[in-house]
LUMLO-478497 format. One record per atom (N, C-alpha, C): x, y negated, z negated; residue in three letters. Coordinates in pm, whole numbers, plus 50000, padded with zeros to 5 digits. Example, Ala and Ser with C-alpha at 12.3 -4.5 7.8 and 13.67 -1.06 7.14 Angstrom:
<miros>
51319  50569  49220  ALA .
51230  50450  49220  ALA .
51320  50330  49220  ALA .
51285  50225  49292  SER .
51367  50106  49286  SER .
51290  49997  49213  SER .
</miros>
This chain:
<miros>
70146  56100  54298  UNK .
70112  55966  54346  UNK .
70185  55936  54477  UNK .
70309  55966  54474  UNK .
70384  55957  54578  UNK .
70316  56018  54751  UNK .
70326  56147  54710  UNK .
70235  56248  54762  UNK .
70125  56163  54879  UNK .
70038  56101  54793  UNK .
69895  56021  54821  UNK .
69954  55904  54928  UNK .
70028  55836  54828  UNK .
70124  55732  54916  UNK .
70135  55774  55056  UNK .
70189  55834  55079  UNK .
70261  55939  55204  UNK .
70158  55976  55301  UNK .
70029  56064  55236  UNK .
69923  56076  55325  UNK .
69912  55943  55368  UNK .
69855  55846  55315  UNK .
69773  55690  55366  UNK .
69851  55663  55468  UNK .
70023  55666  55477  UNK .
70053  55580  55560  UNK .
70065  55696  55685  UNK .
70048  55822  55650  UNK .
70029  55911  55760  UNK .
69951  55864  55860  UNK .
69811  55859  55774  UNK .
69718  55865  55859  UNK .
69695  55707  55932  UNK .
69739  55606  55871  UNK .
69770  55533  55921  UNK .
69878  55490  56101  UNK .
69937  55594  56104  UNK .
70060  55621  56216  UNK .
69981  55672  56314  UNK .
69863  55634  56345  UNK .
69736  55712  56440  UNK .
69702  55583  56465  UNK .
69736  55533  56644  UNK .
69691  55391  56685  UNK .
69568  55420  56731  UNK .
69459  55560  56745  UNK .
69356  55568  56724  UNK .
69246  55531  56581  UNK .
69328  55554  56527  UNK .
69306  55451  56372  UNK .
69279  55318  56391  UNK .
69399  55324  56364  UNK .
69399  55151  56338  UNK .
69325  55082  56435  UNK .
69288  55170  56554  UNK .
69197  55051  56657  UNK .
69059  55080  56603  UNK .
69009  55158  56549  UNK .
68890  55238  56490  UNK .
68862  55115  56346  UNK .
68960  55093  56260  UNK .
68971  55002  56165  UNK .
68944  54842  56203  UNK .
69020  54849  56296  UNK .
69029  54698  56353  UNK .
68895  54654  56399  UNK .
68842  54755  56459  UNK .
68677  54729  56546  UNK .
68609  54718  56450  UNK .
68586  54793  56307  UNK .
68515  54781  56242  UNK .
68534  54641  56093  UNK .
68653  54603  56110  UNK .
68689  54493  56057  UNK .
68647  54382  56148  UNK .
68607  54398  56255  UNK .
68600  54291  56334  UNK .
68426  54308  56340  UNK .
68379  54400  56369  UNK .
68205  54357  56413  UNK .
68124  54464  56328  UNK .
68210  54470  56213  UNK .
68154  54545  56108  UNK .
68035  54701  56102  UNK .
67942  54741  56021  UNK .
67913  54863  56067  UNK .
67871  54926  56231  UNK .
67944  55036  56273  UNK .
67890  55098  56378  UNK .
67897  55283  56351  UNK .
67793  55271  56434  UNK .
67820  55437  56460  UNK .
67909  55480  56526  UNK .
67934  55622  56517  UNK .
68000  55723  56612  UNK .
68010  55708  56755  UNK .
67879  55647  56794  UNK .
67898  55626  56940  UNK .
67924  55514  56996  UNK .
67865  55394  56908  UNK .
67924  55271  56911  UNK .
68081  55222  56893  UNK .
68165  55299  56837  UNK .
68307  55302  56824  UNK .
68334  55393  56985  UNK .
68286  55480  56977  UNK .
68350  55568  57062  UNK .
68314  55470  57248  UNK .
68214  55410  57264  UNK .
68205  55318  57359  UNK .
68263  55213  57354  UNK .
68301  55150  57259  UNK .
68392  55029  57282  UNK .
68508  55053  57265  UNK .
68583  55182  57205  UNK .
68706  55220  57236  UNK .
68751  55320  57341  UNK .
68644  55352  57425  UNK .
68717  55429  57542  UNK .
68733  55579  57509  UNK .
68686  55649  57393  UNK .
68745  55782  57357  UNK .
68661  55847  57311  UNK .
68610  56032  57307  UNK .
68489  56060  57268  UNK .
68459  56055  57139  UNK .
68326  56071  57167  UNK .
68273  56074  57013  UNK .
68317  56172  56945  UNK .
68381  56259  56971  UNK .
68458  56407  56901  UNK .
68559  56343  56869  UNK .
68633  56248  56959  UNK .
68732  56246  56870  UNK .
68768  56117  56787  UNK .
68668  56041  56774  UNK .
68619  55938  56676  UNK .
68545  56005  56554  UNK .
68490  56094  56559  UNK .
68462  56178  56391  UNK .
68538  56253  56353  UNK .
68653  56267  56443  UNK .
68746  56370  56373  UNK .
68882  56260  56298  UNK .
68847  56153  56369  UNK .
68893  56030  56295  UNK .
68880  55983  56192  UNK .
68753  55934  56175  UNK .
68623  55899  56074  UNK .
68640  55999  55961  UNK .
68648  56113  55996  UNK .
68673  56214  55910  UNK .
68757  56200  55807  UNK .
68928  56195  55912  UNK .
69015  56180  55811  UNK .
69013  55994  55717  UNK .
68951  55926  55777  UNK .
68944  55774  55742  UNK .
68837  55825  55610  UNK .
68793  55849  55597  UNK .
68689  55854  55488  UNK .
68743  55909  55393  UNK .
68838  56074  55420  UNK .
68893  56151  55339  UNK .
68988  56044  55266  UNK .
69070  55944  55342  UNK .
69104  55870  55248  UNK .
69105  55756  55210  UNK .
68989  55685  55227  UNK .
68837  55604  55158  UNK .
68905  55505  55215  UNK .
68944  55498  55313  UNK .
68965  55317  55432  UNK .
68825  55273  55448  UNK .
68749  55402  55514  UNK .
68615  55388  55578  UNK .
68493  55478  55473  UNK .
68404  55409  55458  UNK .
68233  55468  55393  UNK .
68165  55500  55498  UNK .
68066  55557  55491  UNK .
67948  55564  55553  UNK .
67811  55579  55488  UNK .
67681  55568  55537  UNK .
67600  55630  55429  UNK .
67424  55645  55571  UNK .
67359  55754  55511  UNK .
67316  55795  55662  UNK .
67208  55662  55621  UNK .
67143  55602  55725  UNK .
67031  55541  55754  UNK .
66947  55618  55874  UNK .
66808  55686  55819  UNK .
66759  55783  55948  UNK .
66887  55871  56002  UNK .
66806  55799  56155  UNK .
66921  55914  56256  UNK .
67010  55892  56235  UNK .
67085  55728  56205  UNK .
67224  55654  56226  UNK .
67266  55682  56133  UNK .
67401  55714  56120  UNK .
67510  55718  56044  UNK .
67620  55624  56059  UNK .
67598  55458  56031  UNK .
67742  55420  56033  UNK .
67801  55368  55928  UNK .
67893  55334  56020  UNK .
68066  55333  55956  UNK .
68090  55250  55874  UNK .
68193  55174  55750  UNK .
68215  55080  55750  UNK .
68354  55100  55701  UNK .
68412  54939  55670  UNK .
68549  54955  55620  UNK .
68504  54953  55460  UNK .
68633  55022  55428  UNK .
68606  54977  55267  UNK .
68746  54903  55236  UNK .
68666  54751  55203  UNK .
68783  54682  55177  UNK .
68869  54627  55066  UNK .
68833  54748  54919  UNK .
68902  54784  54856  UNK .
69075  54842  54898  UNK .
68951  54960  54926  UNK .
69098  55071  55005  UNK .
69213  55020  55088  UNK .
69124  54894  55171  UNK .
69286  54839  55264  UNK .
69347  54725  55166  UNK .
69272  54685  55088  UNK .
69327  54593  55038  UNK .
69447  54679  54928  UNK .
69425  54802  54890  UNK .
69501  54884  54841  UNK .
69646  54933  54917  UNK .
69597  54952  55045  UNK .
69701  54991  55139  UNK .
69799  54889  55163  UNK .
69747  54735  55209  UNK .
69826  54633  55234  UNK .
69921  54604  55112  UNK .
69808  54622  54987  UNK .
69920  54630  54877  UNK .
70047  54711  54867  UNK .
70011  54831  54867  UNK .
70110  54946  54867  UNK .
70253  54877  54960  UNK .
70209  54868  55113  UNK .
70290  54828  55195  UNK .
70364  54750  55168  UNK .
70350  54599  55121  UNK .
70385  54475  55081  UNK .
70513  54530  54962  UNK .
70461  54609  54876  UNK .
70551  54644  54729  UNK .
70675  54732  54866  UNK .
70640  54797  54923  UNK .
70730  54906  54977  UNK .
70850  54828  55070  UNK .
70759  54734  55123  UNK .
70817  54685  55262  UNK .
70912  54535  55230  UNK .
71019  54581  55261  UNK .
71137  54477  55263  UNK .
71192  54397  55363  UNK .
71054  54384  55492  UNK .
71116  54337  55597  UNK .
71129  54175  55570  UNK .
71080  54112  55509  UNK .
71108  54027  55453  UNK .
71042  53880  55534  UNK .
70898  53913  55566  UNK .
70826  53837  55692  UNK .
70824  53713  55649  UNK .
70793  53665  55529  UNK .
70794  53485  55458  UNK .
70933  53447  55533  UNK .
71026  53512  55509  UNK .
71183  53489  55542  UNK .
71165  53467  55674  UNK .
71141  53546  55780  UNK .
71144  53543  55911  UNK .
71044  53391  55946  UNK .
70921  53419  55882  UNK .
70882  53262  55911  UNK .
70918  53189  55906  UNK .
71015  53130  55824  UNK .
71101  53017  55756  UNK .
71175  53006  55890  UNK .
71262  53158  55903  UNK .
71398  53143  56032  UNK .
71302  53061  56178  UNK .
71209  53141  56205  UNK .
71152  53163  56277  UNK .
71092  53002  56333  UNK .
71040  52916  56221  UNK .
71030  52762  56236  UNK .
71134  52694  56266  UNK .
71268  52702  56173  UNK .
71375  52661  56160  UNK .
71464  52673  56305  UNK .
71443  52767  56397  UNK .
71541  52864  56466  UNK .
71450  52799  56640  UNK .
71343  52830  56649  UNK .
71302  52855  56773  UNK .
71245  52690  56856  UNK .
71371  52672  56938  UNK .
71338  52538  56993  UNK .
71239  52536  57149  UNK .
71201  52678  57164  UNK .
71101  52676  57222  UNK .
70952  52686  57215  UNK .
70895  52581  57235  UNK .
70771  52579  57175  UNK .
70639  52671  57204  UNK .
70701  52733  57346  UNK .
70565  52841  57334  UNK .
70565  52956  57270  UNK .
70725  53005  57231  UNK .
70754  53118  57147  UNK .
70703  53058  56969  UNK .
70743  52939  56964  UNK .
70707  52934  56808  UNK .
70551  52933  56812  UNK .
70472  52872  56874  UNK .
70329  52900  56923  UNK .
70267  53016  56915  UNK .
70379  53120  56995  UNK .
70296  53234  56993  UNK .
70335  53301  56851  UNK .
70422  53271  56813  UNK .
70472  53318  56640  UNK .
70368  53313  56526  UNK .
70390  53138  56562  UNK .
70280  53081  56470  UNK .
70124  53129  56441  UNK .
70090  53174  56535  UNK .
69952  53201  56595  UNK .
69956  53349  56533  UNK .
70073  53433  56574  UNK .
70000  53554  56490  UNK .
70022  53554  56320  UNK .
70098  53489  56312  UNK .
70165  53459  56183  UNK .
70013  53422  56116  UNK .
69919  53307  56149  UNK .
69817  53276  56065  UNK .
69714  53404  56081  UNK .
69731  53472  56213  UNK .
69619  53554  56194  UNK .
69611  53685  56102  UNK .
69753  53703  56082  UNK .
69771  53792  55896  UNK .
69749  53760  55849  UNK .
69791  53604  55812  UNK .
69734  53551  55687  UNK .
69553  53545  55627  UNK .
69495  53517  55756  UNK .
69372  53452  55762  UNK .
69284  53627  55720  UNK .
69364  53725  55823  UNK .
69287  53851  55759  UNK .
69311  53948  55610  UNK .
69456  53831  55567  UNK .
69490  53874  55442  UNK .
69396  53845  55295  UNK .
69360  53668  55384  UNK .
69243  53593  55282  UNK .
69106  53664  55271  UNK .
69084  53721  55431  UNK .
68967  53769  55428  UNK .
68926  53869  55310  UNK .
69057  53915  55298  UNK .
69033  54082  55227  UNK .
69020  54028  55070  UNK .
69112  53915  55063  UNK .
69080  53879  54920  UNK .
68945  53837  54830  UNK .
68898  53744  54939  UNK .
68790  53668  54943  UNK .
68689  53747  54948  UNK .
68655  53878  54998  UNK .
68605  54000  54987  UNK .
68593  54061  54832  UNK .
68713  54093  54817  UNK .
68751  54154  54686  UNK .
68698  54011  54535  UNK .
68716  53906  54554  UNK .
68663  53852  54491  UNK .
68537  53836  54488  UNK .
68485  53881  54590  UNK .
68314  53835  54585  UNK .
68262  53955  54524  UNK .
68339  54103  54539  UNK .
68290  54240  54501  UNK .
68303  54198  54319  UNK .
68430  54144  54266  UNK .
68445  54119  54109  UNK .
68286  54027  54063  UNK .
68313  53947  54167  UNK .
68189  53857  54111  UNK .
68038  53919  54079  UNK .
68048  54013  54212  UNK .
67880  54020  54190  UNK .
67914  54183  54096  UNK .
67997  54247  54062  UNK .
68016  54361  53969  UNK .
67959  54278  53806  UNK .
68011  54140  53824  UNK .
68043  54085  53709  UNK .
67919  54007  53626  UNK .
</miros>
């Protein structure tokens, strides 16, 4: 189990990833070439991406005709964020707290604040996801 652990956050440590994830969390299914044009990088090396993303089920695909695209599977991250959260002791609720409490400049707490909701808001997303998958399973 551990093992598995270890791969995910491997493949995770690839900011070709995570921008590959992010695009597709953001404007949902694309192809090979549609990733590879809005991220700047070839299509070789967006399926050799895709590849390993699938191998460990972040990302689905399923062919339609010619097209083959992508999607997130938002089980799997919602699995990963989990994993992370249990692992990770940086202790971010805490830092928010300091972080309100502490910063008497208002464009720094602004810009805090601001990314601060936008975890949250993509944290809900994933839930709100995952609840709608229980529902309609159910």
């Amino acid at each position: 189990m551990e093992a598995k652990q270890a791969e995910l956050f491997k493949v995770l440590g690839v900011i070709s990833r995570i921008r590959i994830i992010e695009l597709l969390k953001s404007r949902g299914r694309l192809t090979v070439t549609e990733i590879a044009r809005s991220l700047d990088i070839t299509p070789s090396a967006v399926s050799q991406h895709l590849k390993i993303l699938k191998h460990t089920g972040l990302v689905s695909n399923q062919r339609r005709g010619y097209w083959i695209p992508y999607e997130i599977n938002p089980e799997a991250l919602l699995h990963a964020y989990r994993l992370l959260t249990t692992l990770c002791s940086c202790g971010c609720v805490d830092a928010k707290q300091d972080q309100d409490n502490r910063s008497n400049d208002p464009h720094q707490r602004l810009e805090f604040l601001t990314k601060f909701k936008d975890v949250l808001l993509d944290e809900l997303k994933l839930i709100e996801e995952e609840i709608e998958n229980l529902e309609t399973e159910g």
